[in-house]
C-alpha positions in Angstrom: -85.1 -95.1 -94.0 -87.2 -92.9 -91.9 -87.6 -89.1 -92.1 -84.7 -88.3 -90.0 -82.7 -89.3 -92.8 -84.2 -86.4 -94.8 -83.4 -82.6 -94.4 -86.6 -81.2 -94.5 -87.3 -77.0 -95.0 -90.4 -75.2 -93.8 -91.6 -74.0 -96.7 -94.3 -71.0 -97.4 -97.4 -71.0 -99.2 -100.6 -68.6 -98.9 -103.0 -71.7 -99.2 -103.9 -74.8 -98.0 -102.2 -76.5 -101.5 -99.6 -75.5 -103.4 -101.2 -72.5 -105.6 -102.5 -73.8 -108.8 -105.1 -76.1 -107.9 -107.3 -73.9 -107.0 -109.7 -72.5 -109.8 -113.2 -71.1 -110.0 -113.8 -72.5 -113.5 -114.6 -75.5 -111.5 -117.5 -73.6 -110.3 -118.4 -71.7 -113.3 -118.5 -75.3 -115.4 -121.6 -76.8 -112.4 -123.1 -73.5 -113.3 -123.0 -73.9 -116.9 -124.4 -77.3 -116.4 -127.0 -75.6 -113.9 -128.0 -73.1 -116.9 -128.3 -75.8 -119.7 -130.8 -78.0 -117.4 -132.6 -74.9 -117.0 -132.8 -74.1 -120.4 -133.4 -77.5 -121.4 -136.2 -78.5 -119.0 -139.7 -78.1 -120.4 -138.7 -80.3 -123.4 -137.8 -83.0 -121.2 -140.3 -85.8 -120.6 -141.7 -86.0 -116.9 -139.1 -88.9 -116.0 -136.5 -86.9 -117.4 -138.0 -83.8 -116.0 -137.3 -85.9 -112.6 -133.2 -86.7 -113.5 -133.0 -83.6 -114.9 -134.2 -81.0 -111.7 -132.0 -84.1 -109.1 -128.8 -83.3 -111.5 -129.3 -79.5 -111.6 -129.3 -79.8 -107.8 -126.1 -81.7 -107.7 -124.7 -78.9 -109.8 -125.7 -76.3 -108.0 -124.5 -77.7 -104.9 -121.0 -78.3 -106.5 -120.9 -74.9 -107.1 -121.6 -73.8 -103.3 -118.7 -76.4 -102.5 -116.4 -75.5 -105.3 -117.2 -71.8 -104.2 -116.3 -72.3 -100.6 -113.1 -74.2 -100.8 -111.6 -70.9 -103.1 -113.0 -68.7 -100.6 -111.7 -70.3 -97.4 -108.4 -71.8 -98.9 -107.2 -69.6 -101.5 -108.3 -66.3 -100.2 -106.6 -64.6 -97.4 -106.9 -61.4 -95.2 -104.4 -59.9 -97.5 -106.7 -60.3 -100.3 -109.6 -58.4 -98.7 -107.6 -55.1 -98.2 -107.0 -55.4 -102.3 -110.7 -56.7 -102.4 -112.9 -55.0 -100.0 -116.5 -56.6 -101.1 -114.7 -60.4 -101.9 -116.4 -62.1 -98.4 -120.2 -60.4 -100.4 -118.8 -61.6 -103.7 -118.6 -65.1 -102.6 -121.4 -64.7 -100.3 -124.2 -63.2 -102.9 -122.8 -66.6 -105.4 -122.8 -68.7 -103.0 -126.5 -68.0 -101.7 -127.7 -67.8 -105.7 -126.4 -71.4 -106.2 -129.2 -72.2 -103.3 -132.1 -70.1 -105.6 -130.8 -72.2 -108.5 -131.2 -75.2 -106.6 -135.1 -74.3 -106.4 -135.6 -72.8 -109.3 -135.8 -73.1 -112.9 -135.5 -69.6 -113.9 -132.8 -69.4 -116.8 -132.3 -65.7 -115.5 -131.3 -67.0 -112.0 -128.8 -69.3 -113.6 -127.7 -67.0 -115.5 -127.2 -64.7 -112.7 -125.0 -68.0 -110.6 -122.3 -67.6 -113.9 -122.3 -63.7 -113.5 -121.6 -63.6 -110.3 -118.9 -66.4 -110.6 -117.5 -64.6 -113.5 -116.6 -61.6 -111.4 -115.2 -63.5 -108.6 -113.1 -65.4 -111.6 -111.9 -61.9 -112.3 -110.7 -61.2 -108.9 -109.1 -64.3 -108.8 -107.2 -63.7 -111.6 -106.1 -60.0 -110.7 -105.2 -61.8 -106.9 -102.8 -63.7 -108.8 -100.9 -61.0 -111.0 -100.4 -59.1 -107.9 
């Protein structure tokens, strides 16, 4: 059987995927993890010290990638005119995930979760509309 066989419907959808699979609590869990390291890093022993700042930069570069995906695949122009400063949003986030990446500031963390709590917000006010 080949596809000719099948009656097949163009179908509509805003984003890349079907919506759903997008999420920014992917992002927000990397910068939870980022946070903890931070937190947890002086009583580390120096080998651990090691692990521990190569893991926090794996997180933080999940969250740039995690970040970008929503932005370029589940946001659209439509968006912006609800959400005028959404391209900063994810911007400003996604440049703090790079200061986490060299730094062990728990404040700059923090900051990372902030800003991905707001664009979680957005998110979820883009979807009720």
């Amino acid at each position: 059987m080949t596809l000719k066989h099948f009656k097949i419907k163009p179908v509509y959808a805003h984003c890349d995927l079907p919506c759903g699979v997008y999420d920014p609590a992917q992002a927000r869990i990397e910068a939870e993890s980022v946070v903890e390291i931070m937190k947890r890093y002086p009583n580390f022993s120096p080998t651990d010290q090691i692990r521990a700042i190569i893991i926090k930069e794996e997180r933080a570069e999940l969250v740039k990638h995690h970040l970008m995906v929503l932005w370029a695949d589940y946001f659209k122009p439509e968006h912006l005119e609800r959400f005028p400063k959404l391209h900063e949003q994810f911007w400003m986030a996604i440049k703090q995930a790079s200061v986490c990446k060299h730094s062990l500031d728990v404040s700059e963390g923090q900051k990372l979760v902030d800003q991905i709590d707001e664009i979680a917000e957005i998110f979820r006010q883009s979807k009720t509309a």
